[in-house]
N, C-alpha and C positions, 0 to 999 in steps of 0.2 A: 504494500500500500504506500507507502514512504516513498520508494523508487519511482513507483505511478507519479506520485506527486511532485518528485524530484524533476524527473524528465520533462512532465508537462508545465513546469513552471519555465525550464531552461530551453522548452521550445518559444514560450512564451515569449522568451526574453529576445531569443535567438529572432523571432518574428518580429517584436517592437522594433530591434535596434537595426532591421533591415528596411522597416515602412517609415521610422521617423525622421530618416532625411529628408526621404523621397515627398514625406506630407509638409514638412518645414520647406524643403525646395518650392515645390506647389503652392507654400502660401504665404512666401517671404514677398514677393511685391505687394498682395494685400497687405502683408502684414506693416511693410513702411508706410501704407499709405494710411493705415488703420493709427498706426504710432505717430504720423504726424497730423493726424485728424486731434487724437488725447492732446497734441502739444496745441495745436489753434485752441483746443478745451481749457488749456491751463494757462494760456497767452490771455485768453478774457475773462477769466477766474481774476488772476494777479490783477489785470488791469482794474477790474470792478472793485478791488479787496484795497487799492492802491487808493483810488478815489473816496472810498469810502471810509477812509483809514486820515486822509487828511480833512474831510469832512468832518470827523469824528475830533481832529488836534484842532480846528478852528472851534468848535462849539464848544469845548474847552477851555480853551485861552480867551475867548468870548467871558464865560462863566467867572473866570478868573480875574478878568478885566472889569467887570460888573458889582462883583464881590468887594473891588480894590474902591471902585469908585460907593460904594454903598455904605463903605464901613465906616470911611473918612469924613463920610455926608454925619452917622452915627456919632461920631465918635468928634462931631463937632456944637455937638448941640447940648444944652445947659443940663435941663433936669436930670438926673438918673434913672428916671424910671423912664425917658422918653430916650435914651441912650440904649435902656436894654430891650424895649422894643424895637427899636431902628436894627440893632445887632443881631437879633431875635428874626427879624424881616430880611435883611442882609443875607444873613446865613441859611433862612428856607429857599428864597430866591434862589441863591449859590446850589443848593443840594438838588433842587427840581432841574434844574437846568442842566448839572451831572448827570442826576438818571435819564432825564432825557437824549443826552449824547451818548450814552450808554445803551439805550434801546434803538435810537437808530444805528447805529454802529452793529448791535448782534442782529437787527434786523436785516441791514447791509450785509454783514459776514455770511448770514444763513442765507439768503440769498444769491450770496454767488458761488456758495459748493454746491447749493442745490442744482443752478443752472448747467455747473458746472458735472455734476453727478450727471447729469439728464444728458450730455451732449455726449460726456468720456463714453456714457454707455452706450448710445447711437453709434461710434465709433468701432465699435467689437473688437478692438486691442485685445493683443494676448494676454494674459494671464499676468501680473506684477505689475505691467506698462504705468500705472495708476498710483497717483501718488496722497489719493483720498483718504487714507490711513493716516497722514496728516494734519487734519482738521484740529485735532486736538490741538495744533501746537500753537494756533493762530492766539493773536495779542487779546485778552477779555476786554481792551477796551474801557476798564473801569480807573 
């Protein structure tokens, strides 16, 4: 039984390693064309993630800018208790305006690996070509 099994594994193999040129031969033109189809997918990935990444540093530096001018309006006026509402107002301001660049930004992100999921897969690349396994690594933006 063992030998049975032995054999038919090593025809097996003997089989693969004489058809897997000859199928790679037969589908290395598709296959560049398939791999530079993933790369147009990842050329307008980057670009979307690129726009939307400096979209994301303005409405920040905005936030930041806003905060700078809000505190100083605060932090110039008499009473105390109209100091720590001004501060109080300052700083919600400042914080809505963060999560808000924060949600357009993972709105952005997700976004363009989905578009970008949708096209690499249109594309029928071989196996690895895809570098969507990556996602994780992108900036949170916060």
């Amino acid at each position: 039984m063992l030998t049975k099994t032995i054999l038919a594994a090593g025809a097996a193999a003997g089989i693969l390693m004489f058809a897997a040129p000859l199928a790679f031969a037969q589908g290395s033109a598709s296959s560049a064309s398939s791999i530079a189809c993933v790369g147009t997918a990842v050329a307008a990935r980057e670009s979307a993630l690129t726009a939307a990444m400096a979209m994301h540093g303005s409405a920040v530096n905005a936030a930041y800018a806003a905060r700078i001018t809000a505190l100083a309006t605060a932090y110039a006026q008499t009473p105390a208790s109209a100091v720590k509402s001004a501060v109080k107002s300052a700083w919600s301001s400042f914080n809505s305006s963060i999560r808000s660049a924060q949600k357009t930004w993972m709105t952005a992100r997700n976004a363009a690996w989905k578009s970008y999921r949708t096209a690499a897969l249109a594309c029928k690349a071989p196996a690895g070509v895809s570098d969507a396994a990556n996602s994780g690594s992108e900036a949170s933006g916060g």
